[in-house]
C-alpha positions, 0 to 999 in steps of 0.5 A: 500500500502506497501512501501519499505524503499529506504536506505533497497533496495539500500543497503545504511548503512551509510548515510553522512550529506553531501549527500544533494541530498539524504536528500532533497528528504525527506523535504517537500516543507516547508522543514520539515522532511517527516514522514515515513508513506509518505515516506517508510522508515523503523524505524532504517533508518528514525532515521539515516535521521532525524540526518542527516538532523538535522546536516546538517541543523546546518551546513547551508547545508540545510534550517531550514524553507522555505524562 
């Protein structure tokens, strides 16, 4: 099964840390970065998200670990 990657379909080129919506929908449950075979994205966006998410964590805008 093939997936498409979500930022290519949507037409997303920059990807803000501050867009949590979109960055908690590639945490898993224990609030790890999915990897890409789950989750479809292609090479170029899933290193966009992990910094995202990476400077998001830092800002306290997302969870380091699961509580």
């Amino acid at each position: 099964m093939n997936k498409s990657c979500y930022f290519c379909t949507e037409n997303i080129n920059t990807l803000d840390y501050k867009n949590t919506e979109i960055l908690r929908n590639f945490l898993s449950g224990q609030a790890k970065i999915l990897p890409p075979r789950r989750t479809g994205t292609c090479q170029k966006h899933q290193r966009i998200l992990a910094t995202a998410i990476k400077r998001a964590r830092f800002m306290a805008l997302l969870p380091f670990t699961k509580k």
